[in-house]
C-alpha positions as CSV (number, residue, x, y, z in Angstrom):
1,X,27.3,129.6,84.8
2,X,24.1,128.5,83.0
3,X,21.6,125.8,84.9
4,X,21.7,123.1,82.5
5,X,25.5,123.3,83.4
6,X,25.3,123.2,86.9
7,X,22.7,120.4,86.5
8,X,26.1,118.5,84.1
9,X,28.3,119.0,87.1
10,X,26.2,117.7,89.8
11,X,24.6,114.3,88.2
12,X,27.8,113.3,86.8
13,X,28.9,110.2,88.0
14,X,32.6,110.5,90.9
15,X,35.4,109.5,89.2
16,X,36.0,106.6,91.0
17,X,36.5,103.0,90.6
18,X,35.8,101.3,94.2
19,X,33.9,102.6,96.9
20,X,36.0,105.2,98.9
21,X,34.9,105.7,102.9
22,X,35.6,110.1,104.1
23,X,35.6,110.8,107.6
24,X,34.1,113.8,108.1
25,X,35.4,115.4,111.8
26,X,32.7,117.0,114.6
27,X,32.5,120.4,113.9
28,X,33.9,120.3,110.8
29,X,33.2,123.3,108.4
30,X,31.5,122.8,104.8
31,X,34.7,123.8,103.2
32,X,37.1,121.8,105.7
33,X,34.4,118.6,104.9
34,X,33.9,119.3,101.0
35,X,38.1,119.8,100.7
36,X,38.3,116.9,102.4
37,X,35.5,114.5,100.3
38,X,37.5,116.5,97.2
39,X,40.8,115.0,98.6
40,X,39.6,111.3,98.5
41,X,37.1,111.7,95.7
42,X,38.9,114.7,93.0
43,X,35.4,116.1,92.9
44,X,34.9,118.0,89.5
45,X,34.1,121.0,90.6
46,X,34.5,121.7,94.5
47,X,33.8,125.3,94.5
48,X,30.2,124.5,93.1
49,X,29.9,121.9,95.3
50,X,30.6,124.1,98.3
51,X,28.0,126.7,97.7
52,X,25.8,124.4,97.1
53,X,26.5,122.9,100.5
54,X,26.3,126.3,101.8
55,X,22.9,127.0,100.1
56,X,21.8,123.6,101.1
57,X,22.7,123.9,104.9
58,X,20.7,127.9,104.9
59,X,17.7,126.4,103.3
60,X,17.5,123.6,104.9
61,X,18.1,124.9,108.1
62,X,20.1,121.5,108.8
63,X,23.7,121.3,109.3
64,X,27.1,119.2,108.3
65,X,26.4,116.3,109.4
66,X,29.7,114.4,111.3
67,X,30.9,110.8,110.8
68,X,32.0,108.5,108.3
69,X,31.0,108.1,104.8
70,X,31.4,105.5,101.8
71,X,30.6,106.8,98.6
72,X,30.0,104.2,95.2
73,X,31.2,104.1,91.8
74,X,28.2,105.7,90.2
75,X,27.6,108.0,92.7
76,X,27.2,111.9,91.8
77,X,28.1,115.2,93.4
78,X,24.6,115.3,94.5
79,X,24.5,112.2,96.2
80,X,27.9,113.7,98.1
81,X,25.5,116.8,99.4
82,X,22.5,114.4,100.3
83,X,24.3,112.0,102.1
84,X,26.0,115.0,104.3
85,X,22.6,116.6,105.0
């Protein structure tokens, strides 16, 4: 996978028309809350999106964080890992 596509994948817009809320559980794993987002959402790429969770949480130092989330038309995959960090 080459950067500029990885870049493509992550700034695209969500296909989605109206704002969509994701409950994301206590304790809730990065895969259990990205397969979940990827339920409600049909992210375009969930296995990129969940390594770079992973690689997000490890550098960071931070982890998942719990609750509920609405996600907008217009928003991308990137806004998906900021908002959850």
């Amino acid at each position: 996978m080459g950067a500029g596509f990885i870049w493509y994948v992550l700034y695209t817009p969500l296909a989605i028309t109206a704002d969509a809320i994701v409950q994301v559980p206590r304790g809730a794993s990065i895969v259990s809350a990205i397969d979940s987002i990827d339920a409600r959402l049909s992210l375009s790429s969930p296995k990129l999106i969940k390594l770079a969770a992973r690689i997000t949480a490890r550098v960071s130092g931070k982890g998942l964080q719990a609750g509920s989330y609405t996600f907008h038309r217009g928003d991308t995959q990137m806004d998906v890992l900021r908002t959850l960090f």
